[in-house]
VEXTORDO-581567 format. One record per residue (C-alpha): x, y, z. Coordinates in steps of 0.5 Angstrom, whole numbers, plus 2048, in hexadecimal, padded with zeros to 3 digits. Each point is the difference from the previous one (the first is absolute). Layout:
// VEXTORDO-581567
XYZ
...
This chain:
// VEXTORDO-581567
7187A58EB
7FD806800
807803804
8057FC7FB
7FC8027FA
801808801
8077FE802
8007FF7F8
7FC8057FD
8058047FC
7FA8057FF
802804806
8088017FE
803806800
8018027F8
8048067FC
8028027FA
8078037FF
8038027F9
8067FF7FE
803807804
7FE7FC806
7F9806800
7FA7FD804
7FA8007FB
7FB7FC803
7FE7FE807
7FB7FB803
7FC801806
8047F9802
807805800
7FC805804
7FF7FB806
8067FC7FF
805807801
7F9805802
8028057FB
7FB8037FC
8018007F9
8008087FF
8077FE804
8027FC7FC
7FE8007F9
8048047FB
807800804
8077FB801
7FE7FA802
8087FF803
7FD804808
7FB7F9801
8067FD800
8037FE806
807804801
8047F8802
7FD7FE7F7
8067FF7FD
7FF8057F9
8057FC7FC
7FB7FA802
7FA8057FD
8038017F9
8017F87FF
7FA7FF801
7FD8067FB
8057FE7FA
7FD7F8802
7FA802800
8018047F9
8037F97FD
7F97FD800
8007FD807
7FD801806
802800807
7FE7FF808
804800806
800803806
801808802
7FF806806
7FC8047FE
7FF808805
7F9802802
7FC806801
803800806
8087FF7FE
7FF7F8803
8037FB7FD
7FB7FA7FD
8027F97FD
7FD7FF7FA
8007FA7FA
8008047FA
7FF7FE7F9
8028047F9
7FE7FE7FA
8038017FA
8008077FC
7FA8027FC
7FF8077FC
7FA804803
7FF8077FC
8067FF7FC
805800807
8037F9804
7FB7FE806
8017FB804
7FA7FD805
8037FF806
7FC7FC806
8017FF808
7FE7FC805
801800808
8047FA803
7FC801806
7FA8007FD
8027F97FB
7FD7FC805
7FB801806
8007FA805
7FB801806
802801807
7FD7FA802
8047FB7FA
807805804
7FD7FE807
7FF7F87FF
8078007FB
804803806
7FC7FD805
8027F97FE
8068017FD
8057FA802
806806802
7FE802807
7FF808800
7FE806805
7FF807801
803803806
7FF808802
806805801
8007FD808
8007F87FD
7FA7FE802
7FB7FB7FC
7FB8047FB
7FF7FA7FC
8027F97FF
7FF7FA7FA
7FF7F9802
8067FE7FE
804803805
7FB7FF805
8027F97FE
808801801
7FF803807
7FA7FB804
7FE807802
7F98027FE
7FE8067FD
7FB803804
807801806
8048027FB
7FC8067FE
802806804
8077FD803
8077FF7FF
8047FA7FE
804801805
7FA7FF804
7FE7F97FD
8057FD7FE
807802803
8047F97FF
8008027F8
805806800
7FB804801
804806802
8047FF7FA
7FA8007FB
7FD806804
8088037FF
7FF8007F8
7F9802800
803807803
8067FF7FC
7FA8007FA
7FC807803
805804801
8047FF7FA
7FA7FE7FA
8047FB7FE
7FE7F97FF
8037FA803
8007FA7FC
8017F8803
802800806
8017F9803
7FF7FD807
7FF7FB804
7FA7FF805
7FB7FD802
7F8801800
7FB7FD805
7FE7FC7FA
8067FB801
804803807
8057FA800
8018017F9
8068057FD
7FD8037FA
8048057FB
7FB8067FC
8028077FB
7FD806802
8008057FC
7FE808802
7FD8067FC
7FE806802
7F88037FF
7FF8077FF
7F98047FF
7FD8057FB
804805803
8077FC7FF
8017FF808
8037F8803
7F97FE802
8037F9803
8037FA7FE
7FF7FA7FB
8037FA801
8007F97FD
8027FA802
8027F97FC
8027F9804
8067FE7FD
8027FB805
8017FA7FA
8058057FD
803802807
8017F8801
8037FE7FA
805806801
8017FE807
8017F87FD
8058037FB
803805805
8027F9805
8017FC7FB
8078057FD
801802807
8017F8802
8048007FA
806804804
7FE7FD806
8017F9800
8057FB7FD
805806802
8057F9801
8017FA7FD
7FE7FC807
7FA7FC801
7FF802806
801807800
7FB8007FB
7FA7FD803
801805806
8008057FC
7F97FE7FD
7FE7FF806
803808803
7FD8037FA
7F97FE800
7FF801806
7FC806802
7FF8027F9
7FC7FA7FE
8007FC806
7FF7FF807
8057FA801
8037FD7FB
8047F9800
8047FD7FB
8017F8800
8057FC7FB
8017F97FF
8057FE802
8047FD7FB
8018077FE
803803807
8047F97FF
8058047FB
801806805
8047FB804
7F97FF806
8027F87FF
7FF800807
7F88027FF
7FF7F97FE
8027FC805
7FA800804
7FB8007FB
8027F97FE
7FF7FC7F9
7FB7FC802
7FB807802
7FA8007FC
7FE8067FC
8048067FD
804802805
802807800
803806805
7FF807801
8058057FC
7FE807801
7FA802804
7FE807803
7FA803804
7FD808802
8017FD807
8097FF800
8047FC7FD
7FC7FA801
7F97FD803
7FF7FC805
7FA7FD7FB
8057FE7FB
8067FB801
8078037FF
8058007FA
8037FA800
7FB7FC802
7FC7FB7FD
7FA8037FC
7FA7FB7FD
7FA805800
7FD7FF7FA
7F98037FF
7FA7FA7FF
7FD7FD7FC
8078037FC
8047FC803
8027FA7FB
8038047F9
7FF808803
8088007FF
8017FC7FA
7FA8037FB
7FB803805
7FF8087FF
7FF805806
7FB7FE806
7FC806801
7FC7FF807
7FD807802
7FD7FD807
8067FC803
7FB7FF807
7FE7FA800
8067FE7FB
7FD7FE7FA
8007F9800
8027FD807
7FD7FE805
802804807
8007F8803
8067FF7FB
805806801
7FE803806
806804802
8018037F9
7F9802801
800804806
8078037FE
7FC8027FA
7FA803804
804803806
8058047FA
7F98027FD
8027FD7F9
7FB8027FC
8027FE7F8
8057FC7FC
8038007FA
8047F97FE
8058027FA
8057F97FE
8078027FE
8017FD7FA
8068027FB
8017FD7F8
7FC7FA802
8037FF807
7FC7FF806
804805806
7FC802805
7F9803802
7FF807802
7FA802806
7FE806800
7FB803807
7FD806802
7FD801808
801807801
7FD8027F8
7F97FF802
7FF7FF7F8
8007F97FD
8047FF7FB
7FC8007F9
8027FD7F9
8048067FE
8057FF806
8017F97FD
8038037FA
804804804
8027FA804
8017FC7FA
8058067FD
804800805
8017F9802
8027FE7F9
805806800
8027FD807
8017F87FD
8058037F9
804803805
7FF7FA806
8027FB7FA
8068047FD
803801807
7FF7F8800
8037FF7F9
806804803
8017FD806
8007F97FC
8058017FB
804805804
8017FA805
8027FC7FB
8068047FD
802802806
8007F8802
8037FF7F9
805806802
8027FC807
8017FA7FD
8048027FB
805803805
8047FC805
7FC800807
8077FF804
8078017FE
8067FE802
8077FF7FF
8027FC804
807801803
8028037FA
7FC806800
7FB804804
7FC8027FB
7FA806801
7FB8037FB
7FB8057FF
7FB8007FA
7FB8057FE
7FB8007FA
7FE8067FC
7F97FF802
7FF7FF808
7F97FF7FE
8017F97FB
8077FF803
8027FC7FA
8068027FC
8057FD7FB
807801805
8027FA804
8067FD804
8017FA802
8067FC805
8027F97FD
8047FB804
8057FC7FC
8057FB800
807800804
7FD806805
7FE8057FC
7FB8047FE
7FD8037FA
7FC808800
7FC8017FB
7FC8077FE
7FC8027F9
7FB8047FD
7FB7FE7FD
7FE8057FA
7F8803803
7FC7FF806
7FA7FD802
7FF7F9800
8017FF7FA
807802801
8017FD808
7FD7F87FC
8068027FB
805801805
7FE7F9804
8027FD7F9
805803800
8037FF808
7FD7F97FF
8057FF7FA
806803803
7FF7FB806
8007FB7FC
8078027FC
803801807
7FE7FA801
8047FD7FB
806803803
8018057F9
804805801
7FD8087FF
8028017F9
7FD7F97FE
7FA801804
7FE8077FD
8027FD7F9
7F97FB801
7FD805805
8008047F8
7FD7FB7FC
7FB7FE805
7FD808800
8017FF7F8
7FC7FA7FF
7FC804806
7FE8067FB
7FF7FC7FA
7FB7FC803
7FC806803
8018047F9
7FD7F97FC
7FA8027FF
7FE7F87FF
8017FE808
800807802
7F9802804
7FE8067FF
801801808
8067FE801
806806801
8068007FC
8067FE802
8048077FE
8077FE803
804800806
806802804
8047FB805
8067FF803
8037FA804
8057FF804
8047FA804
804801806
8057FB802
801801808
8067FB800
8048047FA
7FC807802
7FF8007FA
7FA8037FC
7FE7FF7F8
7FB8047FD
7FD8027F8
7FA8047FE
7FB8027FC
7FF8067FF
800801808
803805804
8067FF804
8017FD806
802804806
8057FE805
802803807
8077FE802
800800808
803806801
7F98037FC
8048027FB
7FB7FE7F9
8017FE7F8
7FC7FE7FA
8057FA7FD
8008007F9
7FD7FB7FD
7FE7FF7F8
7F9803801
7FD7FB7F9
7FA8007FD
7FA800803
7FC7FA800
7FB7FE7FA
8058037FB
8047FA7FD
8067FF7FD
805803804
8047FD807
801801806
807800804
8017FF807
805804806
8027FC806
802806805
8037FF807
7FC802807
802801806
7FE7FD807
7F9805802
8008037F9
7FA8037FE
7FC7FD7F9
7FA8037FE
7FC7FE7F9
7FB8067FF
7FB8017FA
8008077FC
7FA802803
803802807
8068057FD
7FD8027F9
7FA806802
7FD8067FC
805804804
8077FD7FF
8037FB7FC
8037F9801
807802802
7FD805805
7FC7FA803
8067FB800
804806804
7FA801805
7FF7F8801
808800801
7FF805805
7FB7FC804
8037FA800
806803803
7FE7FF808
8037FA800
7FE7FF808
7F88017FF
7FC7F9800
7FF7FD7F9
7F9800801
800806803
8058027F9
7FB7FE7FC
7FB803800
802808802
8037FF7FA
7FA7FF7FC
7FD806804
8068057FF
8007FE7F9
7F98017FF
7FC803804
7FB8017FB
7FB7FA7FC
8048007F9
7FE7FE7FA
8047F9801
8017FA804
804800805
8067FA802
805800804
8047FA802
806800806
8057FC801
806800806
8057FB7FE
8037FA805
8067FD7FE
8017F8802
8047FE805
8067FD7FE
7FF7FB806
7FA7FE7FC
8047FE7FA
8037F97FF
8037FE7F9
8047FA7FD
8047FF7FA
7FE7F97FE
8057FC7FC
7FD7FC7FA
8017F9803
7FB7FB803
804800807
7FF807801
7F8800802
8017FD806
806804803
7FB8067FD
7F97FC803
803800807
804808800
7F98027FE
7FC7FC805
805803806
7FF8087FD
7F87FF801
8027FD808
803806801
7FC8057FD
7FA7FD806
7FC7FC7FA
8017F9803
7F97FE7FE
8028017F9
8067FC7FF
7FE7FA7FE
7FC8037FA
8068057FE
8047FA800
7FC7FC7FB
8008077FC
806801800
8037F97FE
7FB8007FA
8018077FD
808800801
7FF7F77FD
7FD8037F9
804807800
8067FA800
7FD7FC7FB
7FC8047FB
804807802
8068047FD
805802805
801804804
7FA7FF804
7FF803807
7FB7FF806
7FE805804
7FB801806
7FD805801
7FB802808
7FB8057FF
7FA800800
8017F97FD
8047FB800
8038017F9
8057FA7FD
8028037F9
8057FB7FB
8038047FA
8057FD7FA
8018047F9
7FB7FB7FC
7FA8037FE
7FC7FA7FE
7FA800805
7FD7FB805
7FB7FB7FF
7FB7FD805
7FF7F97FE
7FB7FB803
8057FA7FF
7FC7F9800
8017FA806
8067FC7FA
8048077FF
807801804
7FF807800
7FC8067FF
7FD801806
805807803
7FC8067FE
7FA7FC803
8027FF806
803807801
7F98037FD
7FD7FB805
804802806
8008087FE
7FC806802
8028017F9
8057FF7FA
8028027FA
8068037FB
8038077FE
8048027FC
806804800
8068037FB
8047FB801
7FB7FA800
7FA7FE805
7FF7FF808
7FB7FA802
7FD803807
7FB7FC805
7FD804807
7FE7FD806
7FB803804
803802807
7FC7FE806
């Protein structure tokens, strides 16, 4: 107390009186201490030369005119002793005062050093007991005093530091580094501040810890570098939360790099290992491994096995590839650490178990190869991390250290848990893709024809590419129908957009355009109601009312459909809004019939006409989209000139065709879909050709019956006769009956056995179902009965009843 009181005693300050003229008039005994210059030296001269040269004058003048105004004024100064050295003093002004009729002010000074005195035993215990690890090495970096804290820090005792280097003591803590900036520091005098490192200390060899190390240099009285200071703080929770953080990002770019399941769960497994773990094992149930096509995983483990059943996905070891401790990718997996078992998926959270020798919670008497593969790999530790993503259980991820003689703690169940949460969003969204891109590319299968064929007519071809290969969905579509009479109807169209909302509207619209086909119209009727199906079509998808928010709007499309006629060679077509379709005579020669280009379909209130064309025998049709002639490069009637061009090699395979056609085309992905339909005509062989006029009397169906009878005898078709005979007698008795003249029956064998009776009435069939009283009524039943198939078109000049047979 005595101490601290003398520390405050204003009595020993250092006090001068100085007139307005900056003249010294009085000086204390306390001044003379704290400057050691006499009062003789000073009184009666400019008070400017006590001030240090660095003091600003401006500074000066403002605190005279303050101190003038009526206020005091205190701070800190540098002051020059009698020895020219500089002092630190705090100063304190007062306020002017008149002193034999002059501006005096009363000016006193006291030392910083000497504000407060601590004693050196207080000094020795505060840097002895200081919690940051401090040490005093000479100019040969060796100890010459020590604090308990770094003591501590290092495991090594005081008395063997002393004398010694730290490259003598502890060479596993980068010691030739530390001792590098300690030289670093001597040589230069300048400090060196937080360093980092990892290390380790006798006090906990088989932990890494992380410490920042400061350096100053200390001189003597003679101002020479007597040795080094250095400070040591252990930041080793700052180095882990850095560490966590700087895994956690790195993990970021590292895993998910592709929307596959599997491929993610490996790349948990490869980047975890050695960084966190020695071994690393990543098991997912399977019901998730289910949607990345491993179906044939589930045969063995059967709907009848108890427990939850998992197979491994990703596993990696320090030891290669795999382990024998551990079972391989694709096997079953049921390890799930006791007494967790039962909810650890679905609700339970990381399993810590840092001693795994015995596992925790088994008996060796139940799981003995499991436990002697544990003990003879030296697993040691264990980290059990449930996957789960958006509240949906995936998997379990397990992590082992053998190698690593640490156990893991509860900061690497934080690391862990990171990481396995980072793992199961991607996991979850590679299981979410493949799900749905199953799904459209399902979707876009089923919608396309999975075989065509044209039957003698046609041989047909096709190629199809989506804008996106990695959906492989689109809105182009292309289809080959078989009708009526042996010909054969080929249809493209373009859906505006893509995706799977353009491929469901093109399954609508393929759908529709097979069942107007079916009703025998002829292209520009189909086109007229394929428009006002895409009108009702976009005004549902814009009706806000039945519309969904999800559901895509159906914006428009293009088509273009055509009939060939293998008995005529001839060819009706109409489209909307489509590219013309190419044809390659046989000699390769190729043109782009003129056909009414209409509007496209979903505008309304405009017709469509029709182009009937004839084709040669072995000529070359081709239906395409405008994405295989349009591109960024050119525009559509250089891309019909090239597809001309290829089309041209008339002695190429149409399969073959086809596609080179595609990569000559496009050889790059492009911005659209692309289809392209080929088909090489057939002409029907005359021979296979049979037609009657048929007189309008009763007594003409029994000549007619036994003419048709004999031609289908003759045509090797026997076993058709009797069925024939009866189809031609009723269709040929209600032409003669109901009909207008002129009537002609026609037989036609193809693929088929087509009768066709035609007239010039356009009164349309009916199928009765007579009742046992009625006489008539039962003709059309029979032929629907005893046909493959039946039904009615009509023609320009009236309509044609058609029945097939198939052959045998």
């Amino acid at each position: 107390m005595e101490s601290a009181r003398k520390g405050f005693d204003a009595s020993t300050d250092a006090v001068a009186v100085i007139t307005a003229r900056g003249v010294v008039t009085g000086w204390t005994r306390g001044a003379e201490e704290l400057l050691g210059l006499p009062a003789q030296d000073v009184v009666g001269r400019t008070a400017a030369r006590l001030l240090d040269a660095a003091e600003d004058p401006v500074r000066a003048a403002r605190i005279a005119d303050r101190c003038r105004a009526g206020a005091g004024w205190s701070g800190l100064a540098a002051l020059r002793d009698g020895d020219g050295r500089r002092t630190d003093v705090d100063l304190r002004v007062s306020a002017v005062f008149s002193m034999a009729e002059e501006e005096c002010f009363l000016v006193s000074a006291r030392s910083l050093c000497s504000q407060w005195e601590v004693d050196d035993s207080v000094l020795e215990g505060f840097l002895a007991c200081a919690p940051v690890g401090m040490a005093v090495m000479d100019p040969e970096l060796r100890y010459v005093w020590v604090n308990e804290t770094l003591e501590r820090f290092g495991g090594v005792p005081r008395e063997q530091r002393l004398g010694r280097r730290l490259s003598e003591l502890l060479p596993g803590m980068q010691a030739d580094a530390l001792e590098g900036r300690m030289r670093k520091v001597l040589a230069t005098r300048e400090p060196v501040m937080d360093y980092e490192y990892v290390g380790w200390s006798w006090a906990d060899p088989h932990r890494e810890r992380a410490y920042s190390t400061s350096f100053f240099p200390l001189t003597d009285a003679a101002d020479a570098v007597s040795g080094v200071c250095y400070m040591v703080s252990d930041v080793t929770e700052r180095w882990n939360a850095r560490r966590l953080l700087s895994l956690v990002n790195e993990a970021g770019t590292s895993i998910g790099t592709t929307l596959d399941v599997l491929r993610t769960a490996q790349e948990l497994a490869d980047f975890a290992v050695p960084r966190f773990a020695d071994h690393v094992v990543v098991d997912l149930l399977e019901r998730v491994l289910s949607s990345e096509g491993q179906g044939a995983w589930l045969t063995d483990a059967g709907p009848a096995r108890a427990g939850t059943v998992m197979r491994r996905a990703g596993m990696r070891s320090v030891s290669g590839e795999g382990s024998g401790a551990f079972v391989g990718v694709g096997e079953m997996a049921g390890f799930v650490p006791a007494p967790h078992a039962g909810d650890l998926l679905d609700h339970g959270d990381p399993v810590l178990i840092p001693v795994l020798d015995p596992p925790d919670g088994q008996d060796p008497a139940e799981q003995p190869l499991r436990i002697a593969r544990i003990r003879e790999y030296g697993l040691h530790s264990l980290i059990a991390v449930p996957m789960r993503a958006r509240d949906t259980a995936l998997g379990l991820t397990t992590f082992f250290r053998s190698l690593n003689p640490v156990s893991f703690g509860p900061d690497d169940v934080l690391l862990a848990r990171e990481l396995v949460a980072r793992a199961a969003i991607c996991v979850d969204n590679a299981r979410r893709y493949t799900r749905e891109h199953t799904a459209a590319v399902t979707l876009q299968r089923s919608l396309l024809p999975q075989a065509l064929t044209g039957g003698t007519a046609l041989e047909v071809a096709s190629s199809y590419r989506p804008a996106d290969p990695t959906d492989g969905v689109g809105g182009d579509w292309f289809d080959v129908i078989p009708l009526s009479g042996a010909r054969v109807g080929l249809v493209v169209g373009d859906v505006v957009g893509h995706g799977i909302g353009a491929a469901a509207g093109m399954g609508r619209l393929r759908t529709a355009v097979q069942t107007l086909a079916d009703m025998e119209m002829p292209p520009d009727e189909l086109l007229a109601h394929l428009d006002d199906l895409v009108l009702r079509l976009s005004d549902e998808s814009a009706d806000p009312a039945t519309a969904h928010r999800d559901t895509p709007t159906f914006t428009g499309a293009t088509c273009l459909y055509a009939v060939y006629d293998p008995v005529t060679g001839r060819c009706a077509m109409a489209r909307a809004g489509h590219p013309p379709p190419v044809v390659v005579t046989p000699d390769g020669h190729a043109s782009f019939p003129e056909i009414p280009a209409g509007p496209p379909l979903g505008l309304g209130g405009m017709g469509f006409e029709s182009t009937e064309i004839e084709l040669a025998e072995n000529s070359l049709l081709g239906l395409y989209t405008d994405g295989l002639v349009e591109g960024p490069e050119h525009d559509m009637e250089h891309g019909m000139a090239r597809l001309g061009e290829v089309l041209g090699d008339t002695g190429t395979d149409l399969v073959t065709l086809c596609g080179s056609a595609v990569r000559q085309l496009v050889p790059v992905p492009q911005p659209d879909d692309i289809a392209l339909l080929l088909a090489r005509t057939h002409l029907l062989a005359p021979a296979r050709i049979a037609t009657w006029d048929v007189p309008p009397e009763p007594a003409a169906v029994g000549r007619i019956r036994a003419e048709a009878t004999r031609q289908v005898e003759d045509w090797g078709l026997g076993a058709l006769a009797m069925t024939t005979e009866l189809v031609v007698s009723e269709l040929v008795t209600n032409a003669i009956r109901y009909a207008t003249p002129p009537i002609r029956l026609r037989l036609l064998s193809d693929a088929r056995l087509t009768c066709e009776i035609s007239d010039h009435s356009s009164t349309a069939p009916r199928l009765r179902h007579a009742r046992s009283t009625d006489e008539g009524g039962r003709g059309l039943f029979l032929v629907a009965q005893l046909a493959h198939r039946w039904g009615a078109r009509y023609t320009a000049d009236g309509k044609i009843i058609w029945a097939e047979q198939e052959l045998a």
